[in-house]
N, C-alpha and C positions, 0 to 999 in steps of 0.2 A: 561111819558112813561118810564117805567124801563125797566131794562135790560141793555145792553150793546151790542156791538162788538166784536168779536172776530176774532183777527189778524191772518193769513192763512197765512204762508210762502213758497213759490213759489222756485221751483228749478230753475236754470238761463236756463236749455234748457226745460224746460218744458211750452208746450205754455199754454195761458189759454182758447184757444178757442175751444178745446175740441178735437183738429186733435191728439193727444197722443195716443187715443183710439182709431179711424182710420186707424193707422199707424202699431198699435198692430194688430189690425184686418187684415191687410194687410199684416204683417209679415212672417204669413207660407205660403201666398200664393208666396210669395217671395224666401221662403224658397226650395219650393217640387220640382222645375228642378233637383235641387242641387242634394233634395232625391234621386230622380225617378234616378238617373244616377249613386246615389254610389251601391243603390239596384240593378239596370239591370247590374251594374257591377260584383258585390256581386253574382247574381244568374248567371249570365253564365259564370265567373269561377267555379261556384259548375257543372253547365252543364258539361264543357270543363272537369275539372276533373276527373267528372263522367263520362266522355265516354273514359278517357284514362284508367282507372282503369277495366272498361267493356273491353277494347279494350286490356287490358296486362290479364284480366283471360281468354278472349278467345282463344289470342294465346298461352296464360299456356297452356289450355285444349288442343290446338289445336297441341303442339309441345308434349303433353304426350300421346297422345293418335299414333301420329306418332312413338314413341320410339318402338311399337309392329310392325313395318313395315320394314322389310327384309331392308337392306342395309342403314339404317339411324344408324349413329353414333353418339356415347354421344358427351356429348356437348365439343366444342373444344375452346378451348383461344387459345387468340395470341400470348403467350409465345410461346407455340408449347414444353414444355420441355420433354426431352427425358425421356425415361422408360426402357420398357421389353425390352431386345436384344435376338434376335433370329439367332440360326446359318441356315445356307441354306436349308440343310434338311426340317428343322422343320419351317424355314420361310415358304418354298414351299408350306405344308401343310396349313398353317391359309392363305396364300393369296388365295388359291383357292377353301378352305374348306367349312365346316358349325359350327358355337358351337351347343353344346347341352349342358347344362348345366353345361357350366365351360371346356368342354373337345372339341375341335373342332378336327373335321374327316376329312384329306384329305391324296394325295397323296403327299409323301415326295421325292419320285425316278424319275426325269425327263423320265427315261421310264414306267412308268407307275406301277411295280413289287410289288410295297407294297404302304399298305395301314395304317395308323397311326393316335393314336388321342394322340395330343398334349393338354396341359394344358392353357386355357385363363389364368392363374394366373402368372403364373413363368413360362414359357415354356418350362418344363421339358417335354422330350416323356413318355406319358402314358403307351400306348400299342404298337404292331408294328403286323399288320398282313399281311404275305407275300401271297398278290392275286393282280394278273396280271388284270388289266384290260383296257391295253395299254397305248400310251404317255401321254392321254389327259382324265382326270379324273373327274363327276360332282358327289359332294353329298350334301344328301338334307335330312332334317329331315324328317322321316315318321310317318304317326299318321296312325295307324290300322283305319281301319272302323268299326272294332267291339266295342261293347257295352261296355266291358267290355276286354282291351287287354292286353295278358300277359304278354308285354315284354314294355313297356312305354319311352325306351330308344333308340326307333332307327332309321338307318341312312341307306338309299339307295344311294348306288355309282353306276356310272355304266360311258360307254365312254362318252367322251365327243367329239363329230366332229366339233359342232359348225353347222354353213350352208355351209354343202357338200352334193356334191352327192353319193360319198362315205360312207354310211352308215351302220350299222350293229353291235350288242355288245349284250356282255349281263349283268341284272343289280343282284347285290349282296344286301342282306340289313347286318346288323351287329348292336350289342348290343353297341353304342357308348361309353360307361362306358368302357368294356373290350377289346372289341376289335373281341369278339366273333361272326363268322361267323352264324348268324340264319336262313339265304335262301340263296340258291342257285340253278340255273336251272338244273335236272336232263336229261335235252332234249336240243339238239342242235335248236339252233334258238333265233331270238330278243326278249327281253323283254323290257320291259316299267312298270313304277310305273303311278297310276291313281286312285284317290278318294281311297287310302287306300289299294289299291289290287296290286303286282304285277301280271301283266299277257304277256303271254309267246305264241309265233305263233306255229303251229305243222299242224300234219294233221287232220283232220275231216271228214271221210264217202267222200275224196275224194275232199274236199275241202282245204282250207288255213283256220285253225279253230285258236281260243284262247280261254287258259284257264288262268280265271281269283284264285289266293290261295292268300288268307291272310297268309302272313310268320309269323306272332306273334304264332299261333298252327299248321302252313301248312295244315288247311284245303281249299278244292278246294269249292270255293263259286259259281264258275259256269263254263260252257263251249258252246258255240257254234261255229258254222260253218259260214265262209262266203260267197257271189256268189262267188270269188276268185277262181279260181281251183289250186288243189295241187301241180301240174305243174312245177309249179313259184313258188314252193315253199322255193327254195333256193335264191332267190330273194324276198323275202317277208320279207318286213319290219315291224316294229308296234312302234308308237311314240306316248306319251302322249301330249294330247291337251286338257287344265286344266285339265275337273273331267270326258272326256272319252279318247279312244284310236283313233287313223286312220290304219288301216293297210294296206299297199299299194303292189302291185305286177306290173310289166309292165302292165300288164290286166286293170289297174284301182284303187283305190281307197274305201274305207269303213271305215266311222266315225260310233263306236261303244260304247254304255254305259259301265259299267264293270259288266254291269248282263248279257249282249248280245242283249241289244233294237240296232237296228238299227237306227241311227241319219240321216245319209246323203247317199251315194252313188254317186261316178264320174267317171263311167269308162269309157274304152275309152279312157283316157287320163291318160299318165304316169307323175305320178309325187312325189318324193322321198323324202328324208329328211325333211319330215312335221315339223314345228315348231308350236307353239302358237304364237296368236295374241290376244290383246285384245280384249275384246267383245267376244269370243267365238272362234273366227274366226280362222283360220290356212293357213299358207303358205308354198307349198311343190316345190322345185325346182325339173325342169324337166331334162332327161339327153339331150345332141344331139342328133340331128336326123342323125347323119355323126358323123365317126371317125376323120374324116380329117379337119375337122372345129380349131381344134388348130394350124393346120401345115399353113394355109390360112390367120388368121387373128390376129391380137393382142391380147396381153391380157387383156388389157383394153376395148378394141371391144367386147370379146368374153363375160367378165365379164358385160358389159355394156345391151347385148340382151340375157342373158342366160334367158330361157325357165321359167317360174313359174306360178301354179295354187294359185290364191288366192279364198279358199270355207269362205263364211257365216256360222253363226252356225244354219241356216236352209238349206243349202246344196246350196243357190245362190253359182255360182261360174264363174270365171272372170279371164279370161289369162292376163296375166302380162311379163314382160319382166326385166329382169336387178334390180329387188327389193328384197330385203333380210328381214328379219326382224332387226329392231334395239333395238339393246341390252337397254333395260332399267337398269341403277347402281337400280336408287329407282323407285319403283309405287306403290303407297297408295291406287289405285283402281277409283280415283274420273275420269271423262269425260272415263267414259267405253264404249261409243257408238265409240271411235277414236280407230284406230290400226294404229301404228307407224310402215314404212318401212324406207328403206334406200337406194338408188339405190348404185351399187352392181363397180362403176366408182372408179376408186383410184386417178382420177388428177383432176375431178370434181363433186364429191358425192353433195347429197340432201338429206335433210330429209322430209317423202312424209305423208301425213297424209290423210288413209282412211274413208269413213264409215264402220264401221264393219259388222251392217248388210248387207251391197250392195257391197263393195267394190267401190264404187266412191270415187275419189279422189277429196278433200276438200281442199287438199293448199301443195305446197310445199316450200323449201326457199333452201339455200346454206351450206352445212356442213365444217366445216373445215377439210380438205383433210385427217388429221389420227384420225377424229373424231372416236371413237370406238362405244360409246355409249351418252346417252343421262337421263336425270331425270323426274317424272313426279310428282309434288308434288302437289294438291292445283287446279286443274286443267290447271294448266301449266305447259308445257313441257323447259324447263333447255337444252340447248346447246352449242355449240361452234363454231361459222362461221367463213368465211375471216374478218368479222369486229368486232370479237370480240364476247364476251359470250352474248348472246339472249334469255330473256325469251318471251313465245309466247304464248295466249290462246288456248288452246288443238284443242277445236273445230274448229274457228274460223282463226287460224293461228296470229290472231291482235297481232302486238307486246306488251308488257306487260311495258319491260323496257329493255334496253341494256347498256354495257358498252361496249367503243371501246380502255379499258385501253392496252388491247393484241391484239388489231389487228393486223393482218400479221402473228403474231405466229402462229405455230400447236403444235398439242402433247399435249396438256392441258388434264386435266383430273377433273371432275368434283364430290364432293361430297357434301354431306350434312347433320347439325344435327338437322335440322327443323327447326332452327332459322337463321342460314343463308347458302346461297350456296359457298363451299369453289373450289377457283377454283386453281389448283397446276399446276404450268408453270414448261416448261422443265429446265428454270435455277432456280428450286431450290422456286421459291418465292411462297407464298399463299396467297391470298387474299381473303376477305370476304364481298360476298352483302347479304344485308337483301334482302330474299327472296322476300316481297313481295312490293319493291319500287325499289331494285337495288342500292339503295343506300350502298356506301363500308364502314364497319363497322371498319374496321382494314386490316392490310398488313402486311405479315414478311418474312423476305427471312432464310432458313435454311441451315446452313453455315455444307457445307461437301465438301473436294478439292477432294475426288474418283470418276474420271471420271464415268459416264454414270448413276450416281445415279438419283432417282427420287423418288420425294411423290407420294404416292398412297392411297387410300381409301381400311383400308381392315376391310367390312361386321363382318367377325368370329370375331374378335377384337373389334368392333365398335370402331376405332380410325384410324387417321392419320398416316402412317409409311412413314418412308426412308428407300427405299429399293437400296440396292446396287448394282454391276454391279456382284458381288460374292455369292450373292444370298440372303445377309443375310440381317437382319429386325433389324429396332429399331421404338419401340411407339411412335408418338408424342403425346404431349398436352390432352392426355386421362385424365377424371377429373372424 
């Protein structure tokens, strides 16, 4: 037999009985836990990533698109560093005013005598236009209703009461650029601006009538009469409720479009200083039925059952007692079926949240005592209670989130620049929660020793200011 043998050298852990290859074979299955757990790791940080990344463009989107929403200011740090100073005069005007591009319109004369547009830039006065139109002064950008309007600069001023019964003024508009008076009422009696039109009470064939003139060329776009009789004519009011009018006389009430469609009618029932409400809605305080009712009772009592129609924007309407409307700083528009009141108490206020449509009441809670005003961002409403700042779902009233960092305190003041809510305490400090967990992003205290100073939120500026006991302004933290 030829041939031979041939010697195989064997490695020392290598067996010969063939498990080598068994063991290979069983290898990856040994292996894949391992996988499967750096991949499920691997994919739900891509997840997790991806939803924070989704989650930071949407409150991009969601904080830009708030930047076009009345009373929201740029975005604010913690620094808080000082800027524009303004002397009292021309503070007076940006804290109460409006910009218009670059120029904000208000009154600078604690009594009311002139009217002035200062510069958002440098606060140099612009212009100065000497019209009276008492202590308390409101202006507001107006946008013509016309197609095509000639004057694209302007700004309706007119009194400001606030919620009285005491009501009556009349509104001026002006070329916010110059300064230039452009309308003015040639007839004694209230006006009111509404969807583009000033319109103005008079007589009508014997009624309490309104004509509605676009002031961009003063032409008169319409006129009608209403059941009102002329009468009352010197008590006949007429207040803008969003995009129509109410005009009211003891006789009753009339919610009007500004071409003259009749909306609603309530008469029969006197009731005066009409405000807006969300949702359509409006609330008119009523006067006494008695003169002698202040001499009897407190003021707090008095304030407490003072007389109010609340109408629906289909004409439901629902007696009320002691509720006001509550000032909103911000409203973006969202949960528009709720209207925000306030009962009307100075030692124990609420904030009361209606249906708009009906006027039922859907929740109320506890206000802090010099709460003035309130936010409504996101569908939740932003305030300040005995236990501190409360956010609450509009609807719903559910708490959202709260901090009891200021409980006890009052006087706060609330603002915001869409990314968080800045709340400014009487001694000077501010603090900042992310709007939508409450959680506090930062805290500063702004160091000023002149008695009776305070941060405020001023709209025309979109910034922070300290405002002093002397009237005067200085920016904060504006970026």
């Amino acid at each position: 037999m030829s041939g031979g043998m041939t010697q195989v050298g064997l490695e020392d852990d290598e067996p010969v009985d063939g498990s080598t290859d068994r063991a290979r074979e069983r290898r990856p299955w040994a292996r894949r836990p391992v996988t499967w757990v750096v991949v499920t790791l691997v994919v739900a940080g891509a997840v997790v990533v991806g939803r924070q990344v989704a989650d930071t463009r949407e409150r991009d989107a969601h904080v830009a698109a708030l930047a076009t929403v009345p009373g929201i200011l740029h975005r604010v740090d913690h620094a808080l560093r000082p800027g524009l100073k303004l002397d009292a005069a021309e503070a007076a005007a940006v804290v109460g005013g409006v910009d218009l591009d670059g120029v904000v319109v208000g009154s600078a004369d604690p009594n009311g005598s002139a009217l002035v547009g200062v510069s958002a830039v440098d606060g140099h006065r612009v212009w100065t236009a000497p019209i009276s139109l008492g202590w308390a002064v409101a202006c507001d950008r107006f946008t013509s209703a016309s197609t095509t309007p000639a004057l694209p600069h302007l700004v309706a001023c007119s009194p400001d009461f606030g919620v009285s019964y005491d009501v009556g003024g009349v509104t001026v508009v002006l070329d916010a650029r110059t300064g230039h008076q452009v309308w003015a009422p040639t007839t004694p009696g209230d006006s009111a601006v509404a969807a583009g039109r000033v319109l103005t009470v008079g007589d009508v064939n014997g009624f309490v009538g309104v004509t509605a003139v676009d002031p961009s060329d003063g032409a008169v776009t319409a006129q009608w009469q209403t059941p009102l009789p002329s009468g009352s004519l010197e008590d006949a009011h007429i207040a803008a409720v969003g995009d129509h009018v109410v005009v009211s006389t003891p006789e009753g009430s009339v919610a009007d479009a500004v071409d003259g469609t009749e909306l609603w009618r309530d008469l029969g029932h006197r009731a005066d200083a009409w405000s807006p409400l969300r949702g359509g809605a409006a609330l008119g305080i009523a006067p006494w039925a008695t003169d002698d009712e202040s001499g009897t009772r407190s003021a707090d009592d008095l304030a407490a059952t003072q007389p109010a129609r609340f109408v629906s924007q289909d004409g439901t309407a629902v007696d009320l007692a002691g509720e006001q409307p509550l000032p909103l700083r911000v409203d973006d528009g969202t949960a528009d079926g709720v209207a925000l009141l306030r009962t009307a108490s100075t030692t124990t206020p609420e904030l009361v949240a209606r249906a708009a449509a009906s006027g039922k009441e859907l929740w109320r809670t506890a206000l802090d005592g010099d709460a003035a005003s309130a936010l409504l961002v996101g569908g939740t409403v932003y305030a300040t209670s005995p236990d501190g700042v409360v956010a609450r779902d509009a609807v719903t009233g559910r708490v959202r989130w709260q901090s009891g960092d200021d409980a006890g305190l009052t006087s706060f003041t609330l603002d915001t620049d869409g990314r968080v809510l800045l709340v400014s305490t009487p001694h000077l400090d501010v603090r900042a929660y992310d709007l939508r967990d409450g959680s506090r992003r930062w805290s500063t205290h702004v160091d000023d020793d002149r008695p009776a100073s305070k941060v405020v939120g001023v709209p025309a500026l979109h910034a922070l200011a300290l405002v002093a006991a002397d009237g005067s302004l200085v920016v904060l933290g504006a970026s």
